[in-house]
N, C-alpha and C positions, 0 to 999 in steps of 0.2 A: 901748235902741236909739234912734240918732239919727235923722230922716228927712232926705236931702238932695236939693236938687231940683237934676236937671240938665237942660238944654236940648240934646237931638241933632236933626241932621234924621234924619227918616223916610224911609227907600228905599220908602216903598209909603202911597197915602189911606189915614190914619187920623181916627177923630175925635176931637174937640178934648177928647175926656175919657179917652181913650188913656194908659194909662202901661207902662215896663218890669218886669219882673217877672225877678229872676234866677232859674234854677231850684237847689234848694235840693240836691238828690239824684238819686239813679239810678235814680228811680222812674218815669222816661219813656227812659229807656235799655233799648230793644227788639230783638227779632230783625230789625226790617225798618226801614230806614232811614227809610222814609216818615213813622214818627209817633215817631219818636225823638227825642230830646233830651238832650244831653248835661248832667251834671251844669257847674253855673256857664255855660252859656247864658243866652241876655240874649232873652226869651220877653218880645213886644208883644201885650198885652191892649188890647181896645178892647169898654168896660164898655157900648157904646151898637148894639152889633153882635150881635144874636140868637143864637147857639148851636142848631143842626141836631141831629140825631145821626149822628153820624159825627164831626164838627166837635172839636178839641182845645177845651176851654175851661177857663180858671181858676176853680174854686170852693171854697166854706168854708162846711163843714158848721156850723150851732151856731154860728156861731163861731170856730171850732176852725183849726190853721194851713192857710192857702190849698193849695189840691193840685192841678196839673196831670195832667191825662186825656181822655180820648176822649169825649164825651158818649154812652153806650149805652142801648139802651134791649132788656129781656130778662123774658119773662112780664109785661108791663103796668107794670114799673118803670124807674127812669132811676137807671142809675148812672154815676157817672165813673169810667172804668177807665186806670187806668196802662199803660204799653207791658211795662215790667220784671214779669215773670210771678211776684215775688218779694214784692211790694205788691198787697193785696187791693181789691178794686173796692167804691166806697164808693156807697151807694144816698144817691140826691136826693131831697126833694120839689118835684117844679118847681111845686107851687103856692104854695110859699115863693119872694118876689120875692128876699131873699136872700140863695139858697143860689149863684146864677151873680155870680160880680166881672165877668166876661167874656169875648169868644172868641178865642182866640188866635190873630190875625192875621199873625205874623212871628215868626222865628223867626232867631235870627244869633248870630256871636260881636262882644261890643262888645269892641273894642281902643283 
């Protein structure tokens, strides 16, 4: 895989360590338009911007490939949950610095 940088402006402050993120799958594809996200959406993480719960954020378990979800938190743990009821909700340790890339501030189709 190549990396290529490209330069868009931003519809909305982000900070300067902000990058795009395409979404990979239909695993934020929901019953409720609110936290949805289509597959091949162009999802703006900003790596410098805290994560709530409630809050969508990009994270990477281990390592493991990045996965967009809801930050939840359910009997004293924090998991990212997917909107698509079909992908299982992945448990965080948020004392691990990092397990969060960032909170997903935007949300668009790039054309």
């Amino acid at each position: 895989m190549s990396l290529v940088e490209v330069n868009m402006l931003s519809p909305i402050q982000i900070g300067k360590r902000s990058f795009f993120f395409l979404m990979p799958n239909d695993s934020m594809l929901g019953p409720t338009i609110e936290k949805s996200i289509p597959e091949g959406w162009t999802v703006v993480i900003d790596p410098d911007s805290a994560p709530e719960p409630g809050q969508l954020v990009l994270g990477s378990i281990d390592g493991s490939q990045p996965i967009v979800g809801v930050l939840t938190m359910r009997g004293g743990l924090s998991y990212i949950k997917p909107s698509n009821p079909r992908y299982p909700m992945v448990v965080v340790d948020r004392s691990r610095s990092d397990w969060c890339l960032g909170r997903v501030v935007f949300i668009g189709v790039a054309k």
